[in-house]
N, C-alpha and C positions, 0 to 999 in steps of 0.2 A: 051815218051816225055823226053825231056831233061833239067831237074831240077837243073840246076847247076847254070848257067845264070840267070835263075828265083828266087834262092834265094839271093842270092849275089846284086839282085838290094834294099833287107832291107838293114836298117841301125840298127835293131834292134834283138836279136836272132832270129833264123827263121833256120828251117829245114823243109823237105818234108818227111812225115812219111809214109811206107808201109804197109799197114796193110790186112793179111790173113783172111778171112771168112771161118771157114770151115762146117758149116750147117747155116740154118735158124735160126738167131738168138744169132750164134754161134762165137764169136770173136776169130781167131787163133793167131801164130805169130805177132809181130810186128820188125819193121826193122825201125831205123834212114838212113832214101835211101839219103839223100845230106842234106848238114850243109853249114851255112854263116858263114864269119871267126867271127861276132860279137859271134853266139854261140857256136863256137871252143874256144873262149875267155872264154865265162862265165862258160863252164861245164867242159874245161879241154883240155892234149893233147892228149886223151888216145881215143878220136872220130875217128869214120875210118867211111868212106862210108858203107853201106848194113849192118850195124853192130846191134844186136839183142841189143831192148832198155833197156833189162834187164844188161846188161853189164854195162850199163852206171850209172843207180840210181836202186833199190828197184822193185823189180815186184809190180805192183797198181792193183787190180782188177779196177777199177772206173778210173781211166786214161785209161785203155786197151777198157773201153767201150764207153770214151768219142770219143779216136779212131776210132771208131769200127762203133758208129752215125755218126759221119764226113764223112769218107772215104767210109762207105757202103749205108747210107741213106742220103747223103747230106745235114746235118745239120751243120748251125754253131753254134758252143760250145764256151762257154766261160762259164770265172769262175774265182772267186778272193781267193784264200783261200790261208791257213797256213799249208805251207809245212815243214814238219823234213828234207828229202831230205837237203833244201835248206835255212834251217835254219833260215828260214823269208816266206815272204808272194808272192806268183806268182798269176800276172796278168796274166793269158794264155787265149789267142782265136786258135779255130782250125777251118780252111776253107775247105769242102769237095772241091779235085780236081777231072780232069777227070778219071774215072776207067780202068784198064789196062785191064779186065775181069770179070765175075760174083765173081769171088774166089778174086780178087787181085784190093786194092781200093790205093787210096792215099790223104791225107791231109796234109795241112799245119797250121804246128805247130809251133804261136808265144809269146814270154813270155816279160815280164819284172819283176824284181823283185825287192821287199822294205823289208827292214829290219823290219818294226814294218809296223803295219793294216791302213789304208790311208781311209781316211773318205769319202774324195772326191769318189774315187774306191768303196769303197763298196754303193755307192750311184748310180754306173750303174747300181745297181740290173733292172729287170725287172718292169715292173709298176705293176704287182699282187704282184709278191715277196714284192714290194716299200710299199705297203698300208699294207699289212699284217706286216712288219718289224716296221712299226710307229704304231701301232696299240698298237702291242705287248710291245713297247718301252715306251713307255706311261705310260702302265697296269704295269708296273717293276719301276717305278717312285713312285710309289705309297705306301713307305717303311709299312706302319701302315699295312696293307695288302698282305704282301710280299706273305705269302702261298698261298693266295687267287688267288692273279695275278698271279704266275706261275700255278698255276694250269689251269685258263685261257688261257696262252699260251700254254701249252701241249694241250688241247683243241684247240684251233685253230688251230696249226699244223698238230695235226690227223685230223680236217675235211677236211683241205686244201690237205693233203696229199690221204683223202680217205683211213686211216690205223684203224686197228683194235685197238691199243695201242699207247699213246706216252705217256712217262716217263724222268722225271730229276731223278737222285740218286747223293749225295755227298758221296766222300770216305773221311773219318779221318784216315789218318796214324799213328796220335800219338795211339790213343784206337781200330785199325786195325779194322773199324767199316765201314758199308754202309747201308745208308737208303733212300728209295725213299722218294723224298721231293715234288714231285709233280707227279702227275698220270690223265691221259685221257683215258677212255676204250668208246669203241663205244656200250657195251652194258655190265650190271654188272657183266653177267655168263662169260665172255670171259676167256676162260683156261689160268693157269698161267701157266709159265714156269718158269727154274732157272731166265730170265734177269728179270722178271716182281717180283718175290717176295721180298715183306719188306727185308724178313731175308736171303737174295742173300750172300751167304759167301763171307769174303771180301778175301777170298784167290783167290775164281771164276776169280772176277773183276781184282783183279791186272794182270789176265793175259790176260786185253786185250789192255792194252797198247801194247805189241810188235805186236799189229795185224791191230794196226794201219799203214796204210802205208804211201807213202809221199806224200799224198795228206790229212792226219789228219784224215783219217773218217774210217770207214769199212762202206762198201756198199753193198747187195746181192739183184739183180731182176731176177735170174734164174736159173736153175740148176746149172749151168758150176762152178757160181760163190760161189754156195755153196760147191763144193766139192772142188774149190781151196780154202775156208776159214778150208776146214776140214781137210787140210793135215797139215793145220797149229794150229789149234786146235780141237783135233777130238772130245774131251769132250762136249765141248760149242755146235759145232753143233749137236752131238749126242743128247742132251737135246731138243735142237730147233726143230729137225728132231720129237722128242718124241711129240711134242706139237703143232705139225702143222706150226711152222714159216716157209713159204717160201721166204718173203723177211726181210729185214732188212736195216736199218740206223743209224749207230751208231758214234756220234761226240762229241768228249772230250768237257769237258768244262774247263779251264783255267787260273790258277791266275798268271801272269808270261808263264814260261815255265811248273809250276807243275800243273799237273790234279789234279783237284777237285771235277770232276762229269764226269758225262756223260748225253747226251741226247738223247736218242734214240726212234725209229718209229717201230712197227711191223706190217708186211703184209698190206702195203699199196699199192695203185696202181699204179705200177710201167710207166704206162702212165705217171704220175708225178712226175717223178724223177727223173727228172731237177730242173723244180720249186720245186721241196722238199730239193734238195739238197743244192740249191743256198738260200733257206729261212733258213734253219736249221743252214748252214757254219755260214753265217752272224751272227742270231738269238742264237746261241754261243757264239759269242766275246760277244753280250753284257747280253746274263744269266750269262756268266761265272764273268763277271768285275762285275754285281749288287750280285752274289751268296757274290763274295770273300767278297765287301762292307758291305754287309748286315751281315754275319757271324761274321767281324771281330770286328763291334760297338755293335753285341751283346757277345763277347768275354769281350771285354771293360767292356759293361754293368756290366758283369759276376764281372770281375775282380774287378770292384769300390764295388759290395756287399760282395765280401771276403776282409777278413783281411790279406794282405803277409804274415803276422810273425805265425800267431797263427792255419789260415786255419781256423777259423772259421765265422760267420758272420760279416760285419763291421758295423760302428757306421749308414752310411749312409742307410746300408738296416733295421735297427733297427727303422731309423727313420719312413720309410714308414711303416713297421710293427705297428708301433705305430697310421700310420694315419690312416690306415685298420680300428684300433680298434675304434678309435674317429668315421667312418661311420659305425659302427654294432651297434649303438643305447645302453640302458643301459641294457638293459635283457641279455647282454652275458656276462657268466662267464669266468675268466680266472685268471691265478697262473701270479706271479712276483717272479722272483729268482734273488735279487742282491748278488752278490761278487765281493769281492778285495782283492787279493795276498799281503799276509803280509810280510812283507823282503825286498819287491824288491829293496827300496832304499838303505838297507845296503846291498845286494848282488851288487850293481851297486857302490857305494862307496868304498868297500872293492876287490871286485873281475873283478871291469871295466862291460862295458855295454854289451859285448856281454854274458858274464857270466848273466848277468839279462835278454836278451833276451832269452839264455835258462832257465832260472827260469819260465819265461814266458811259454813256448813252454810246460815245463813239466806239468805246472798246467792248460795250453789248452786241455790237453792229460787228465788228470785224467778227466776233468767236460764232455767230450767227452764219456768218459764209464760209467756218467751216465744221459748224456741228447742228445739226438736227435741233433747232429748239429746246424742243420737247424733251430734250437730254442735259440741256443748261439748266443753269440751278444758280443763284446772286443767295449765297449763305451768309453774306456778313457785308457789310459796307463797299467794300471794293475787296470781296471775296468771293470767288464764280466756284461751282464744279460742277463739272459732268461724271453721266453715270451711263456706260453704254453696256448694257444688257446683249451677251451671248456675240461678243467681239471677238477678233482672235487678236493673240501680241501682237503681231505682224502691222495689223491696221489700226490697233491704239498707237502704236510708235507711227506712223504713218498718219494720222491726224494730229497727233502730236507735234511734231514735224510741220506739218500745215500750219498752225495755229504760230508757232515760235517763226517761221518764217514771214506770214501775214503781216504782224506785229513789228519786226524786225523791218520791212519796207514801207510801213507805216511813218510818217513822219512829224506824228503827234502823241501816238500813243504809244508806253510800252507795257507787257506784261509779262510777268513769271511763269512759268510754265514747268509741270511737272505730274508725271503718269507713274500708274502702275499698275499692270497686270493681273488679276485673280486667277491660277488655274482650278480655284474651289477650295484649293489647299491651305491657303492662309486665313487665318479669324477673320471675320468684318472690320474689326475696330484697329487690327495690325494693318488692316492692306490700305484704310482711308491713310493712315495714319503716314504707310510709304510714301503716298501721293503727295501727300502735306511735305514729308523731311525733303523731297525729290526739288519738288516747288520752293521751298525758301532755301535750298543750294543754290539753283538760279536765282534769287531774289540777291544773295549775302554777293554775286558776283556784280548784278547789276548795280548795288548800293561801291562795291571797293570802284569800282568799271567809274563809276559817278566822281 
């Protein structure tokens, strides 16, 4: 037939694509057979008729089999996702046309593309895909819960999918770290493999960004497609191969343009992997936007209970520490260690503020080698306390000791120092209060001493 006339009556990209069968099952060649001048437009001048579609963008496994259903099984394909290719997001439907022979099919393949993800578009999904994607979207709303919910949608997607495993992992770049953040196995013995372990090296993972192609995802439902993912990474399959994966789905998830996880399905039924594919695309944009949100308010969080200057606890997380104690009733014992850095206004008068903020920073560092962080607290200017939870007297006077000692062979900094013991028996607001009167006795000796 003659495809020329035929495409030329779009107003929108539109090609007629050739595509080779060469077994059962088996997707061969594919050829761009005739192009409209809108898609000579969008993809370039470098288009020729009969021209092998790998010339033009990225070899895809999962585009070669969308192909492949179109022009060999008559199906029509569509599909909204987030293409590298093209640098944004393609609307593509493909129409099986009539076949030229068993071996030699033909479809038509139409696209539009948007720069950023369209609401309206991703709302063609399918009406299974549509219910499963609100469902899920719901469950991810629900921040107090966050682990819980995703772990629910990784559950949903492996029943929907009929998959042995589906998994979220976050990578941190800064601490070169990946951890599964949520996990669904269809039964608890299921064998791991490297993708499925907590302690998956994050050197593994970073190499699967390039294997992503431009269609965003890596895709395997059958031999062919495993041994083209292995010429590309012979390691990764080599391990899959070791543990039984025969299929796989694996789709970035995304803060911007940077990967931040991934979500992936193992050995599901590839009868479904359509509907897996078009729930999971979607089902990405929005784990990946709730991952970034939800990580970066507990980033936040993080950040209001450190101090910037000193690194060590701030006032605000001292305070809740404090409300801890006020709900454990009176029978719990606990040490109070106040100090205040002596000097610092005349190192701030004489030598300027930043000189005092390292004054600061040095006498953070000394009370650091001899108390647990996580028990430091900077409540005021050059005002520290510790709060050591189910201590005995013995070893507050004993760290206390340390600290006044440190200090003392220190030959830049000094600090006040002063404890006192809770045996449960005293009010909250009397025993801070000992710790304060204890500390500035040592303070009134070090100022007469001066």
């Amino acid at each position: 037939m003659e495809y020329q006339s035929f495409v030329d009556t779009f107003a929108i990209p539109c090609a007629v694509l050739k595509v080779e069968k060469l077994s059962e099952g088996i997707c061969g060649r594919i050829w761009i057979h005739r192009t409209n001048q809108p898609y000579k437009e969008s993809m370039g001048p470098s288009v020729y008729d009969d021209m092998p579609y790998e010339e033009l963008v990225p070899k895809d496994v999962k585009f070669e089999n969308y192909c492949f259903q179109s022009a060999h099984f008559g199906r029509r394909m569509h599909a909204y996702v987030e293409t590298v290719a093209f640098d944004g997001w393609i609307d593509q439907q493909m129409l099986p046309l009539q076949k030229e022979s068993e071996t030699v099919g033909y479809c038509l393949f139409l696209f539009e593309k948007t720069k950023q993800a369209e609401d309206d578009r991703m709302a063609e999904a399918s009406i299974e895909s549509a219910a499963s994607i609100i469902k899920c979207c719901v469950a991810l709303t629900h921040s107090e819960q966050f682990e819980e919910n995703l772990k629910a949608v990784t559950k949903d997607i492996r029943e929907i999918a009929g998959a042995d495993s589906c998994r979220i992992l976050t990578i941190d770049d800064e601490k070169k770290e990946v951890a599964v953040v949520a996990e669904s196995l269809i039964r608890e013995n299921v064998r791991r493999d490297n993708l499925h372990d907590g302690t998956i090296p994050y050197e593994i993972v970073k190499t699967w960004e390039p294997m992503i192609g431009v269609s965003n995802d890596v895709i395997v439902t059958n031999p062919y497609e495993m041994d083209a993912l292995e010429k590309r990474n012979p390691a990764w399959v080599a391990s899959m191969r070791e543990y039984y994966v025969k299929t796989l789905l694996l789709i970035p998830l995304k803060q911007g343009r940077k990967i931040i996880g991934y979500l992936y399905a193992i050995n599901f039924d590839v009868r479904k992997v359509f509907e897996l594919k078009e729930l999971a695309e979607l089902m990405s944009h929005f784990i990946g936007t709730e991952l970034a949100n939800h990580y970066l308010m507990n980033k936040l969080d993080d950040m209001s209970h450190i101090d910037a200057l000193t690194g060590l606890r701030s006032r605000r997380a001292m305070m809740e520490t404090v409300e801890s104690l006020k709900g454990m009733g009176p029978a719990v014992a606990y040490g109070i260690v106040n100090m205040d850095v002596n000097g610092l206004k005349t190192v701030n008068d004489e030598e300027g503020h930043e000189a005092g903020d390292r004054y600061l920073v040095h006498a953070a560092d000394l009370m650091k080698q001899v108390f647990d962080p996580g028990t430091v607290y900077r409540s005021g200017g050059d005002e520290f306390i510790v709060i050591l939870q189910g201590v005995s007297k013995e070893m507050l006077e004993q760290k206390a000791g340390e600290m006044r000692k440190i200090q003392e062979e220190s030959e830049h900094i000094s600090v006040a120092v002063g404890e006192f013991w809770n045996d449960g028996t005293v009010p909250l607001r009397e025993a801070f209060q000992k710790a304060d009167d204890a500390m500035y006795e040592e303070k009134r000796k070090y100022h007469h001493e001066a």
